[in-house]
KEKE-3310 file (N, C-alpha, C; in steps of 0.2 Angstrom, whole numbers, plus 5000, padded with zeros to 4 digits):
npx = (4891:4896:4889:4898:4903:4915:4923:4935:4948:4956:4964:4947:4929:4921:4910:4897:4892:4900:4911:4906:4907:4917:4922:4914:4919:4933:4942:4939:4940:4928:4927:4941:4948:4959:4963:4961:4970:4980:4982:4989:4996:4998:4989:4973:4962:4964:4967:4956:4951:4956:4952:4940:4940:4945:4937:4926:4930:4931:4920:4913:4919:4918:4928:4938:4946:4957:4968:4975:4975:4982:4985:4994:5005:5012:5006:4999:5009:5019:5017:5017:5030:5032:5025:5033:5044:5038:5034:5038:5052:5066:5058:5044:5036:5019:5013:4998:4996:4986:4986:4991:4994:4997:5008:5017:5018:5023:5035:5041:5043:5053:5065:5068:5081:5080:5069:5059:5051:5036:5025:5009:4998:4991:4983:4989:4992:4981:4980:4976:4962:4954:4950:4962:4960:4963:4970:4969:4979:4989:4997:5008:5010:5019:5020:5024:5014:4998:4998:4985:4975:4960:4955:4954:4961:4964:4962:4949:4945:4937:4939:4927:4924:4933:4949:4952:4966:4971:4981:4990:4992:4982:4983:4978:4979:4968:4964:4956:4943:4939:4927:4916:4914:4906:4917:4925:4934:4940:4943:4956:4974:4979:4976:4977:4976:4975:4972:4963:4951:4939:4938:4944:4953:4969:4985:4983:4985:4977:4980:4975:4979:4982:4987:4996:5005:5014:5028:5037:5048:5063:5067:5074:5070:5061:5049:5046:5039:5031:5024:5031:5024:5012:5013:5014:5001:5000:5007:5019:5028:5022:5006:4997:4985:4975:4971:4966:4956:4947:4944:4938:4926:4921:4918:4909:4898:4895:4892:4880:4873:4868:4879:4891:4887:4878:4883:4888:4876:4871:4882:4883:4870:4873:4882:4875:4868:4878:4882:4874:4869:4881:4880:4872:4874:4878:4890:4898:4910:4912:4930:4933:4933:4914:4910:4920:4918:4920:4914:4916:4926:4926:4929:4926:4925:4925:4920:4935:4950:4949:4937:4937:4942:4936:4923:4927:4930:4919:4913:4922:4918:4906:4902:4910:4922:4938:4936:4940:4951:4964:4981:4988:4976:4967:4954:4937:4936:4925:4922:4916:4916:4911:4905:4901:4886:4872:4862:4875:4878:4869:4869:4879:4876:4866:4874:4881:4869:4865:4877:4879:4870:4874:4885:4883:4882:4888:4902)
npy = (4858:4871:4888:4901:4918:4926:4940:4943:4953:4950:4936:4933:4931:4920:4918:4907:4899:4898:4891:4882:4878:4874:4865:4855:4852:4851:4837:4835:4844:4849:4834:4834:4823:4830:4841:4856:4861:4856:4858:4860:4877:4881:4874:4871:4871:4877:4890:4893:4897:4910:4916:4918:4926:4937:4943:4943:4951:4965:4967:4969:4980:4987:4992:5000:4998:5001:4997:4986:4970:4961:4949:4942:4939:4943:4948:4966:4972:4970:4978:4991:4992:4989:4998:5013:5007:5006:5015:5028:5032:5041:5052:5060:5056:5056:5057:5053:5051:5040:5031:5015:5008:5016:5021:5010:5010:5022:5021:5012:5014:5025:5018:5016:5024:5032:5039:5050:5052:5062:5068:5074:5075:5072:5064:5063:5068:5067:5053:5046:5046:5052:5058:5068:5084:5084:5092:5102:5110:5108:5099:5096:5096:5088:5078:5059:5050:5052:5044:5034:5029:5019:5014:5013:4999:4994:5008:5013:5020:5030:5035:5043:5053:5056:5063:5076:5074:5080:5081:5071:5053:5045:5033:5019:5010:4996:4988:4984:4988:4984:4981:4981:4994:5006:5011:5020:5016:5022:5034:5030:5031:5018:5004:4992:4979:4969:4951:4943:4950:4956:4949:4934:4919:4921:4925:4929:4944:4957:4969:4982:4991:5005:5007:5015:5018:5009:4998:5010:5010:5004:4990:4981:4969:4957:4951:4960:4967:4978:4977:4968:4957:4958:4956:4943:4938:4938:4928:4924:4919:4903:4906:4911:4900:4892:4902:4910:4904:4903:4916:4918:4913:4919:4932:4926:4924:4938:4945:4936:4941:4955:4961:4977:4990:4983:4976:4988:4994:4986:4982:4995:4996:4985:4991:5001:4996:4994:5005:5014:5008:5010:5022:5027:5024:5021:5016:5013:5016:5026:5030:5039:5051:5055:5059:5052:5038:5020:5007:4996:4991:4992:5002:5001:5006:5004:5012:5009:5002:4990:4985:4983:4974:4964:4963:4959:4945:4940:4940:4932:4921:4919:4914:4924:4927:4935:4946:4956:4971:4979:4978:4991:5000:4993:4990:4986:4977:4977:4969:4972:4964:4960:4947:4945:4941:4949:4944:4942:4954:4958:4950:4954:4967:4964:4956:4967:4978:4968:4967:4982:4983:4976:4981:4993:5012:5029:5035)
npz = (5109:5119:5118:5113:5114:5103:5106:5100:5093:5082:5076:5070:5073:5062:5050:5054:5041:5031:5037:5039:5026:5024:5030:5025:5013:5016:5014:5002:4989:4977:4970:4970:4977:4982:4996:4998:5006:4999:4985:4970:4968:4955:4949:4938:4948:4959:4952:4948:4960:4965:4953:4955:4967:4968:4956:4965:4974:4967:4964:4975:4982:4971:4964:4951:4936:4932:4944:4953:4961:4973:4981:4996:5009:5026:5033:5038:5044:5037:5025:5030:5028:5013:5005:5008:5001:4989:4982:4989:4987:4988:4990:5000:5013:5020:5035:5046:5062:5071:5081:5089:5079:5069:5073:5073:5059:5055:5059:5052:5039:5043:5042:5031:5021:5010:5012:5018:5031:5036:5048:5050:5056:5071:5086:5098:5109:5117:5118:5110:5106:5098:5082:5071:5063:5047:5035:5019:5014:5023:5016:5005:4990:4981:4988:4992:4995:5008:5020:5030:5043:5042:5053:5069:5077:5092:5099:5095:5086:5071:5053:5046:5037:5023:5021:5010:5002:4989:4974:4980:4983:4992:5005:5012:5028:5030:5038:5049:5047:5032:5021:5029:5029:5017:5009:4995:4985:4971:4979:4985:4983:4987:4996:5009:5019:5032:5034:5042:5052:5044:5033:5031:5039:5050:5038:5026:5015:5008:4995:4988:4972:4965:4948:4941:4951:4954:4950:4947:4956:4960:4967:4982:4984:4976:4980:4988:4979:4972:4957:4952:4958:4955:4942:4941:4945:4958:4962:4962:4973:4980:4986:5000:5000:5005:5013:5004:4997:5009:5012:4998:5000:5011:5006:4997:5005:5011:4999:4998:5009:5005:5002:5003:5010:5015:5025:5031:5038:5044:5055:5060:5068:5077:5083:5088:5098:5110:5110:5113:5127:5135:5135:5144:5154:5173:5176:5167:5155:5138:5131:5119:5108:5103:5090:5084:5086:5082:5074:5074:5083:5099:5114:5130:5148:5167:5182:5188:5190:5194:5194:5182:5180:5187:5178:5165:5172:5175:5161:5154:5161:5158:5145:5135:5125:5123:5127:5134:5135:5127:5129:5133:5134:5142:5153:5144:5127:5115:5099:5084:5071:5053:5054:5066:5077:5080:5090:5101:5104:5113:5120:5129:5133:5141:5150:5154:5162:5173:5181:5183:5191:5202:5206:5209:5203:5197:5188)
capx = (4896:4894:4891:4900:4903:4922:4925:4943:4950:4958:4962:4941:4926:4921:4904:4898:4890:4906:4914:4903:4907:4924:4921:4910:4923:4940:4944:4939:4938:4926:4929:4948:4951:4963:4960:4961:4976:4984:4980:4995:4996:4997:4983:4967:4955:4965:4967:4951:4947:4958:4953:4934:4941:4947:4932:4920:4931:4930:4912:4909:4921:4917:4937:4940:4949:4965:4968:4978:4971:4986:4984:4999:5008:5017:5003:4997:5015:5024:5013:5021:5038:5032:5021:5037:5047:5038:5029:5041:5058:5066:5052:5041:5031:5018:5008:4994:4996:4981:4986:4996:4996:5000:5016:5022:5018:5028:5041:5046:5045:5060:5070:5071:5088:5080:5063:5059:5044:5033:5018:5007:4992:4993:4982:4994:4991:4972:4980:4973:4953:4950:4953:4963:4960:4968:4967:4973:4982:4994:4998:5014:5008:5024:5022:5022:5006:4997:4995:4979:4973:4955:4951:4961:4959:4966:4961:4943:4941:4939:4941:4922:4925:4941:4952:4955:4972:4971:4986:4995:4989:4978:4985:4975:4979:4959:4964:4950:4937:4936:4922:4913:4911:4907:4923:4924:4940:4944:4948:4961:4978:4982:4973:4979:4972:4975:4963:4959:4944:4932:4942:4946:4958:4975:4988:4984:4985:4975:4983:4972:4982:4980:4992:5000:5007:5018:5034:5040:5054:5070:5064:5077:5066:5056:5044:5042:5038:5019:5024:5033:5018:5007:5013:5015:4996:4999:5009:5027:5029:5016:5001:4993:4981:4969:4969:4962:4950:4941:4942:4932:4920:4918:4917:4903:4894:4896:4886:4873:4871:4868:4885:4896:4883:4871:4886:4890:4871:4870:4887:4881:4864:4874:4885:4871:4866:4882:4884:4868:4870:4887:4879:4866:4875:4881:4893:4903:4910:4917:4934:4930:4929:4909:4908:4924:4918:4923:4907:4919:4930:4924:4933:4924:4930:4921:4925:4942:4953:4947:4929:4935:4946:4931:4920:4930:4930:4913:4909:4922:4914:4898:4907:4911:4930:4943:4934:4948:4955:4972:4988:4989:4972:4965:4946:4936:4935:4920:4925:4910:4915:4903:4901:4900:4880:4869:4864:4881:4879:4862:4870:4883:4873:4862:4879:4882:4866:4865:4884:4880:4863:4876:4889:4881:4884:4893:4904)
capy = (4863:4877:4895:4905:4924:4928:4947:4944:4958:4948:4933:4937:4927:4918:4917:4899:4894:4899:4886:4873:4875:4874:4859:4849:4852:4850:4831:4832:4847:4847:4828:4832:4818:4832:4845:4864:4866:4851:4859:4863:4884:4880:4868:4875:4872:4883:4894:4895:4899:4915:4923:4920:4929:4942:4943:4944:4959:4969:4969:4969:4986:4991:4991:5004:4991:5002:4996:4978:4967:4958:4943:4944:4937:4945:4954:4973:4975:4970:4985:4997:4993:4987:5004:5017:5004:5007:5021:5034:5031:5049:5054:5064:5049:5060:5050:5052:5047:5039:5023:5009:5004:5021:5025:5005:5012:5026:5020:5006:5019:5029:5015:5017:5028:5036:5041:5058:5054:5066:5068:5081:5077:5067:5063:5057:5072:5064:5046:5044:5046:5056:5057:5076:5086:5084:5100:5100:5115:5106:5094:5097:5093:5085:5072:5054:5049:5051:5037:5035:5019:5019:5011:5011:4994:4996:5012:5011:5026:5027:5038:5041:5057:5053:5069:5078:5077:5084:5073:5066:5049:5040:5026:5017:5002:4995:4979:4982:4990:4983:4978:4983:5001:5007:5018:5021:5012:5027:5038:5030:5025:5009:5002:4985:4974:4961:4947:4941:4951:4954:4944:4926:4918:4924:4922:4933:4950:4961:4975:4985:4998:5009:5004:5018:5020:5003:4999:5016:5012:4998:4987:4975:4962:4953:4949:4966:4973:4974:4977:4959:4952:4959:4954:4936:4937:4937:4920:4926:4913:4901:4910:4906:4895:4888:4907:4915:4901:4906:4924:4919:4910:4927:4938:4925:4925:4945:4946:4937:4946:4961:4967:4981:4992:4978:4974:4992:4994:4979:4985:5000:4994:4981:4997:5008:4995:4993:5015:5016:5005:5015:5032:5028:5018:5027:5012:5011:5023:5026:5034:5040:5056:5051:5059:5047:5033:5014:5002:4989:4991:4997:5001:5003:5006:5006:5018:5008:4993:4984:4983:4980:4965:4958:4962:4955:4937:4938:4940:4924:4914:4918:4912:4931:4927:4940:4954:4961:4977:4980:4979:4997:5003:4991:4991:4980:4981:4974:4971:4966:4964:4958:4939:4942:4943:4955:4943:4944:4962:4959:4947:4958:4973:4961:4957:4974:4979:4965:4970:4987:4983:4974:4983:5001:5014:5033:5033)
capz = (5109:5121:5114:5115:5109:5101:5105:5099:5086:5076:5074:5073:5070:5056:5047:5054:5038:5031:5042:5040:5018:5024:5034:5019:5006:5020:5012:4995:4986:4971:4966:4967:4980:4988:4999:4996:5006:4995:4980:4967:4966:4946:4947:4938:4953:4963:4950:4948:4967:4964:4949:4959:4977:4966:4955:4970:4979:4965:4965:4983:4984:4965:4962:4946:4932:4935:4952:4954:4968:4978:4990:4998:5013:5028:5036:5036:5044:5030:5021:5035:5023:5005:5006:5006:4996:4980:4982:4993:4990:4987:4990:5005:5012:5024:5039:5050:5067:5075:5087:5090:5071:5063:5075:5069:5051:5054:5062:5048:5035:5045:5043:5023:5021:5006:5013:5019:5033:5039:5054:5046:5060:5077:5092:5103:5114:5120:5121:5102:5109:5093:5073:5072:5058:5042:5031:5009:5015:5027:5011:5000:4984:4977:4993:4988:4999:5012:5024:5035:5046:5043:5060:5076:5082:5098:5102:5092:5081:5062:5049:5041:5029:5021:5020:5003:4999:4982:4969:4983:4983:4999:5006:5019:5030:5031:5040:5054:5043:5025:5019:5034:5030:5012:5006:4988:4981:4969:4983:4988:4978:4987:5001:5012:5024:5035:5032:5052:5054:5041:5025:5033:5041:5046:5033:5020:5017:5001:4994:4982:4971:4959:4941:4938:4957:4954:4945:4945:4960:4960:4975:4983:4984:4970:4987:4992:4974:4969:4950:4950:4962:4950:4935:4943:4947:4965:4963:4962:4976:4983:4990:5006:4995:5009:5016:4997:4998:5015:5009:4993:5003:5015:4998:4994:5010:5011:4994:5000:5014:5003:5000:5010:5011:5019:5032:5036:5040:5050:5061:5063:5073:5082:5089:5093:5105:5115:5115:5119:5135:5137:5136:5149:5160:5179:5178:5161:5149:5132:5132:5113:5107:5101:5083:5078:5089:5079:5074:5073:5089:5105:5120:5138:5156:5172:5186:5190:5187:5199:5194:5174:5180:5189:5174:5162:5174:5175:5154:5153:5164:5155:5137:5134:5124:5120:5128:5138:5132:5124:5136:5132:5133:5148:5149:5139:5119:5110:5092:5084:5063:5049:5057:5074:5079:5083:5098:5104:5105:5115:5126:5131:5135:5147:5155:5158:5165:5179:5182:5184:5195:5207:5209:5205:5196:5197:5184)
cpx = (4893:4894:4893:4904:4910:4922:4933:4943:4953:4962:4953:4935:4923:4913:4903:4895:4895:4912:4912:4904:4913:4925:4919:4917:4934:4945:4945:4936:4936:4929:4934:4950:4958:4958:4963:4969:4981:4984:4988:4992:4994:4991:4976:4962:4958:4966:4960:4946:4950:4954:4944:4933:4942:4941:4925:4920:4929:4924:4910:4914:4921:4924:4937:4945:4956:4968:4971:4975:4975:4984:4992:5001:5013:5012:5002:5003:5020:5023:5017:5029:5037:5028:5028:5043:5045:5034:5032:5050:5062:5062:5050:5036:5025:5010:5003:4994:4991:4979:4993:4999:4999:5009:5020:5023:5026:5037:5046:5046:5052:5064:5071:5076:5083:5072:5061:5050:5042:5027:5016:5000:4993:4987:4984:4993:4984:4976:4976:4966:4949:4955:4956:4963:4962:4966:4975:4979:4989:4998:5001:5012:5011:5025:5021:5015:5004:4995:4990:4978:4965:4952:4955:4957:4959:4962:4953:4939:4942:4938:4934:4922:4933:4944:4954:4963:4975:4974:4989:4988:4986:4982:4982:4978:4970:4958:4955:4942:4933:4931:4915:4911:4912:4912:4922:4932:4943:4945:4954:4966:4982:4978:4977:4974:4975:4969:4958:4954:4940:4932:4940:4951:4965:4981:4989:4982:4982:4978:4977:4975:4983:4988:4996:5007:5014:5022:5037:5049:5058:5066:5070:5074:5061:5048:5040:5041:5031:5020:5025:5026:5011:5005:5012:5008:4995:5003:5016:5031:5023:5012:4999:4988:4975:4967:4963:4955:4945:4941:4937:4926:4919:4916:4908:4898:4892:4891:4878:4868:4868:4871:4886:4891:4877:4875:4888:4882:4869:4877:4885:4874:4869:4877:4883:4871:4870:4882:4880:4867:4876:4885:4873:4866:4877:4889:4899:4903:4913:4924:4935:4927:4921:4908:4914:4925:4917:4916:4910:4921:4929:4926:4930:4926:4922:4925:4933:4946:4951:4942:4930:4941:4941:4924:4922:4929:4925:4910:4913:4919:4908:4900:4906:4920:4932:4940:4937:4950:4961:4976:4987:4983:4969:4957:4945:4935:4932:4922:4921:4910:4910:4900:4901:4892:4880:4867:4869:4882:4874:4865:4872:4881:4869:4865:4879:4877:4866:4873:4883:4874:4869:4884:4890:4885:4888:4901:4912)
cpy = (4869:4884:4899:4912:4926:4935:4950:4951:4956:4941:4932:4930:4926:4917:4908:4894:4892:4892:4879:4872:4873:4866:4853:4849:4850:4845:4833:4839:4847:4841:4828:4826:4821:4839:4851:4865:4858:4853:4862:4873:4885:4876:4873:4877:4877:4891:4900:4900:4908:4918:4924:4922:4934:4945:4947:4951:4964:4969:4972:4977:4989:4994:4993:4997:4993:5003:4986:4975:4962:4952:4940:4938:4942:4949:4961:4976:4977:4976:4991:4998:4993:4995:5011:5014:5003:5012:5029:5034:5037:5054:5057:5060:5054:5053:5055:5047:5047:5034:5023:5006:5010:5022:5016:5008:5017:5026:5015:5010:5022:5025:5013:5023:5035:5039:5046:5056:5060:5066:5074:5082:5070:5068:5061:5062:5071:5056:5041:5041:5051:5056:5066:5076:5088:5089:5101:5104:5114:5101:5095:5094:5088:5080:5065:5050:5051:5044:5037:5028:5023:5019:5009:5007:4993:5002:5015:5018:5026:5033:5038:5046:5056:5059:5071:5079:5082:5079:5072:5061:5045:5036:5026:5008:5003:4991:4978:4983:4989:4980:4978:4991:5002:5013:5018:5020:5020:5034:5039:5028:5021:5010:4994:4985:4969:4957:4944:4945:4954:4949:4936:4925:4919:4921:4927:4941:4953:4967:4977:4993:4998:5009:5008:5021:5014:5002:5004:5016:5004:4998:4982:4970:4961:4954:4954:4971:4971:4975:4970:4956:4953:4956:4945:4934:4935:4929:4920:4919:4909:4906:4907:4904:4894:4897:4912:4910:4902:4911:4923:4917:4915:4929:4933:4927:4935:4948:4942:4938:4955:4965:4971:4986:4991:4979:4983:4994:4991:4982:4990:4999:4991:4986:5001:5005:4993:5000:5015:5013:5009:5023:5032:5025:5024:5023:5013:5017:5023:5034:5038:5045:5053:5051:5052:5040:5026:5010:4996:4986:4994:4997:5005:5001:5005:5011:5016:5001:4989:4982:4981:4973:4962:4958:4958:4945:4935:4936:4932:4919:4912:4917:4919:4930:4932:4947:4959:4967:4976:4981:4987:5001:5002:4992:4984:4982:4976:4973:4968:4968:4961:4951:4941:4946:4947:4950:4944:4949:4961:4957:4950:4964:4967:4961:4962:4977:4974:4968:4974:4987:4981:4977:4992:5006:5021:5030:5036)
cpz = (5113:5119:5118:5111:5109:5099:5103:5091:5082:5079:5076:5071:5065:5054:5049:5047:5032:5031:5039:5031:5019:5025:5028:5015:5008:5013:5005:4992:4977:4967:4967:4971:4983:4991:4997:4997:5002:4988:4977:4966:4959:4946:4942:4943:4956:4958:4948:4952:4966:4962:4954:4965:4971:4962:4959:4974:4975:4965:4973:4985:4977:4963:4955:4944:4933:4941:4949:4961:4969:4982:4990:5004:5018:5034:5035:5038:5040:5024:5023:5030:5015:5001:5002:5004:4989:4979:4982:4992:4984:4985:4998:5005:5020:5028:5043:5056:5071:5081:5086:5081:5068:5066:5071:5062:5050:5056:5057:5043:5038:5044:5034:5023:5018:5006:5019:5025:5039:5045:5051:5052:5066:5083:5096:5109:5118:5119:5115:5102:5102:5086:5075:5064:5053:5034:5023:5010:5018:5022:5006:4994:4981:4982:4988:4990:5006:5016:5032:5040:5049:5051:5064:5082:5090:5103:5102:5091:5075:5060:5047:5035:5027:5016:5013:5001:4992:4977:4975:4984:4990:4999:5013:5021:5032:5036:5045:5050:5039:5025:5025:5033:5020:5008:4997:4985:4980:4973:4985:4981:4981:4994:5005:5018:5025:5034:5038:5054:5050:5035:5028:5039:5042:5041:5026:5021:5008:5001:4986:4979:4966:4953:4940:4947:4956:4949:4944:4951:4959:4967:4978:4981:4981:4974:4990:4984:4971:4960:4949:4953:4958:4943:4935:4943:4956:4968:4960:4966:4978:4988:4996:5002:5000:5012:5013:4997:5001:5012:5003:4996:5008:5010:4997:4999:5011:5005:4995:5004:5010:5000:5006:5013:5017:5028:5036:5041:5046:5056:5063:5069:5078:5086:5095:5099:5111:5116:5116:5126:5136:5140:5142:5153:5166:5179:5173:5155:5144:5132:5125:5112:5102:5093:5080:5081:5082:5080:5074:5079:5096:5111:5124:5141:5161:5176:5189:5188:5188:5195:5188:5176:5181:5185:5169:5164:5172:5167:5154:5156:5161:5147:5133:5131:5120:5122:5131:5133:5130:5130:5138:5132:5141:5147:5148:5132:5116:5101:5089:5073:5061:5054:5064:5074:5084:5091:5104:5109:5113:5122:5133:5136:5141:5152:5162:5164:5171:5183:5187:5192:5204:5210:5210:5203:5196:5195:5186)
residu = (UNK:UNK:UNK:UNK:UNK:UNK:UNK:UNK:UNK:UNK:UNK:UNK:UNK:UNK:UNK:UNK:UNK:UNK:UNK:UNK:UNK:UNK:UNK:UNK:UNK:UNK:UNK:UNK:UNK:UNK:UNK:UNK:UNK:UNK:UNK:UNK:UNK:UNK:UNK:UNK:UNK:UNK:UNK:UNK:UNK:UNK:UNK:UNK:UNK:UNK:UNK:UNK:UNK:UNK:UNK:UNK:UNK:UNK:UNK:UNK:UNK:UNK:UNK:UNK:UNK:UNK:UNK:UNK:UNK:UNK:UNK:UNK:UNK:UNK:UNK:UNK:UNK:UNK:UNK:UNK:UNK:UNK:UNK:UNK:UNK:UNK:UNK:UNK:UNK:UNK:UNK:UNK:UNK:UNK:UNK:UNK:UNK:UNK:UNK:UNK:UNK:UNK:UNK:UNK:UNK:UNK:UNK:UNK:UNK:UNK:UNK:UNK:UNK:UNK:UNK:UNK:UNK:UNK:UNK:UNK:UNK:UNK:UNK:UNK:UNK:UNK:UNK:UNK:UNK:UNK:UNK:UNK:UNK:UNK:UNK:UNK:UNK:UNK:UNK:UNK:UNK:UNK:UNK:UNK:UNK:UNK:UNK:UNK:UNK:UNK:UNK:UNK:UNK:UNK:UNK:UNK:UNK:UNK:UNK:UNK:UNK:UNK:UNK:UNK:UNK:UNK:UNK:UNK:UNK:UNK:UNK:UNK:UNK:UNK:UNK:UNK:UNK:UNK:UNK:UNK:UNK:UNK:UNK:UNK:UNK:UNK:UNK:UNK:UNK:UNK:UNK:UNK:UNK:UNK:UNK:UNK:UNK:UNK:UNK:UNK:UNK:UNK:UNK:UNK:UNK:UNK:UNK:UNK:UNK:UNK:UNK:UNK:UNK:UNK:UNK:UNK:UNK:UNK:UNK:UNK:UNK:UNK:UNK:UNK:UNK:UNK:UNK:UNK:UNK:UNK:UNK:UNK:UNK:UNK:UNK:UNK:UNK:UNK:UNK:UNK:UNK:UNK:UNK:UNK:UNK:UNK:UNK:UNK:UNK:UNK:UNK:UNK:UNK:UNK:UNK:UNK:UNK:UNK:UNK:UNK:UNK:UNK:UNK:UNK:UNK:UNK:UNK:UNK:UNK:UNK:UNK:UNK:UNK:UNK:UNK:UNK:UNK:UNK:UNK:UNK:UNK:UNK:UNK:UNK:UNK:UNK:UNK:UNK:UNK:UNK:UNK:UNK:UNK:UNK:UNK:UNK:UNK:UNK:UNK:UNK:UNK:UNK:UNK:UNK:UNK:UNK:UNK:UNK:UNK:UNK:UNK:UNK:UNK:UNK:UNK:UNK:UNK:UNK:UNK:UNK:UNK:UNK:UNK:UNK:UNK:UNK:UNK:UNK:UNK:UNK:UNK:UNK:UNK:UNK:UNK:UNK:UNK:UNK:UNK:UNK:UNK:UNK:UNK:UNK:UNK:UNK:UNK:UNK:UNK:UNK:UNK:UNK:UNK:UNK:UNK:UNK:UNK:UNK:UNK:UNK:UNK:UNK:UNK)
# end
């Protein structure tokens, strides 16, 4: 098999040894003579695999006992609605616009009749190249939450001091950055995530939120209400099953690396050494304001289209996949979560530098 480096944002790459547990046990999990995704949701074994994917997060993010922990279905979109459906409804639901993800957030909250949303801070005026500053002061205290997105995948900035609200409660989408940067649970009162780029595979979606934030609104939908999906243990309906399984076998692997701390350490190195080729290139530049530059996601240009079309050709040719930039961005965008190697990174940067040798540099 030829190697080659998966710079995609999500669906993202996967721990290979991960892979290959997945692989040994496909057919025949634990003696059962079925496989994982054969397994009954009521079954023990699977039951098992649960309460151990939920077990392991809460260690690996130190999850306070009054916090529920979800595995869900729908994606981090479906969040964008289930969010000001049990949280905000006659209520002042206040956002944070920082990309492409927040304005979707924002946008499906306005579509609750009885939900009052607000923009309290915005980059849209820089083309969302920087985090704007989010101050206690600007913050209605009777609001129902704040809503952040830790890391703008797209755009490839993150949130690393995590603003004071005072009692209105934090809500973050994490999807790009969980368990990749060490936040501290009880800052927030509800967190989500998609699972495609440091979790598992897609399918699943975690939602971590705080007990006393839940049951308190009439919800249409049994489906969209984290009380009932709580009380059910996450198994109101079939769960994505094979998807909670990867995810506990991530959580595992992710502990024996160290934990969250280990892996933000380790992302943080493999970053330097793309911005540090960035920052000292004549050729390639980060469009990114630099203090709230993204360790996850990283988006460079060269001096014109042209030259990043035919860089872009030249990384695929050289088994460089997904590296293209976002439609809306353009460029190239490195995404380099917990399993994508630091070779990777290394490789990368080589690229760059023969690139730049031949096609020089004035930026």
């Amino acid at each position: 098999m030829k190697t080659v480096y998966n710079f995609s944002a999500g669906p993202a790459v996967l721990p290979k040894s991960v892979l290959e547990k997945a692989q040994s046990e496909l057919v025949n999990y634990e003696n059962s003579g079925m496989s994982v995704m054969e397994l009954s949701h009521r079954s023990s074994l699977f039951e098992t695999i649960i309460e151990n994917a939920e077990t392991l997060l809460r260690e690996l993010m130190n999850i306070p006992d009054n916090y529920k922990v979800l595995f869900l279905q729908g994606g981090a979109s479906m969040q964008f609605t289930m969010v000001p459906l049990n949280l905000a409804q006659n209520k002042t639901a206040l956002y944070v616009n920082t990309g492409s993800w927040a304005k979707k957030a924002i946008s499906e909250a306005k579509k609750i009749d009885n939900v009052d949303v607000q923009v309290i801070a915005s980059s849209e005026d820089k083309n969302f190249t920087y985090i704007p500053e989010i101050s206690k002061e600007d913050i209605p205290q009777d609001a129902a939450y704040v809503h952040i997105t830790t890391n703008n995948t797209i755009e490839g900035t993150t949130i690393y001091n995590i603003p004071d609200t005072g009692d209105v409660p934090l809500v973050a989408d994490m999807s790009s950055n969980i368990l990749s940067i060490d936040y501290n649970v009880a800052d927030f009162g509800l967190i989500y995530a998609g699972a495609q780029k440091n979790i598992g595979p897609a399918g699943l979606t975690v939602v971590i939120v705080r007990d006393d934030l839940i049951g308190q609104a009439d919800v249409l939908s049994a489906m969209l209400d984290y009380d009932i999906q709580a009380k059910n243990g996450s198994m109101y309906n079939t769960p994505p099953t094979y998807s909670i399984y990867m995810a506990k076998l991530v959580f595992e692997w992710i502990k024996e690396q160290g934990g969250v701390s280990q892996m933000e350490k380790q992302n943080k190195e493999k970053a330097a050494i793309l911005y540090d080729e960035i920052d000292s290139s004549d050729l390639f530049s980060s469009p990114v304001n630099q203090k709230d530059r993204s360790i996850n996601n990283i988006p460079f240009i060269t001096r014109s289209d042209e030259l990043d079309k035919k860089f872009n050709q030249e990384a695929l040719a050289a088994g460089f996949e997904n590296l293209k930039g976002h439609r809306s961005v353009g460029g190239m965008r490195a995404s380099l979560y917990n399993a994508f190697p630091k070779s990777g990174v290394v490789a990368l940067v080589d690229l760059m530098k023969k690139f730049e040798a031949e096609n020089g540099g004035t930026k």
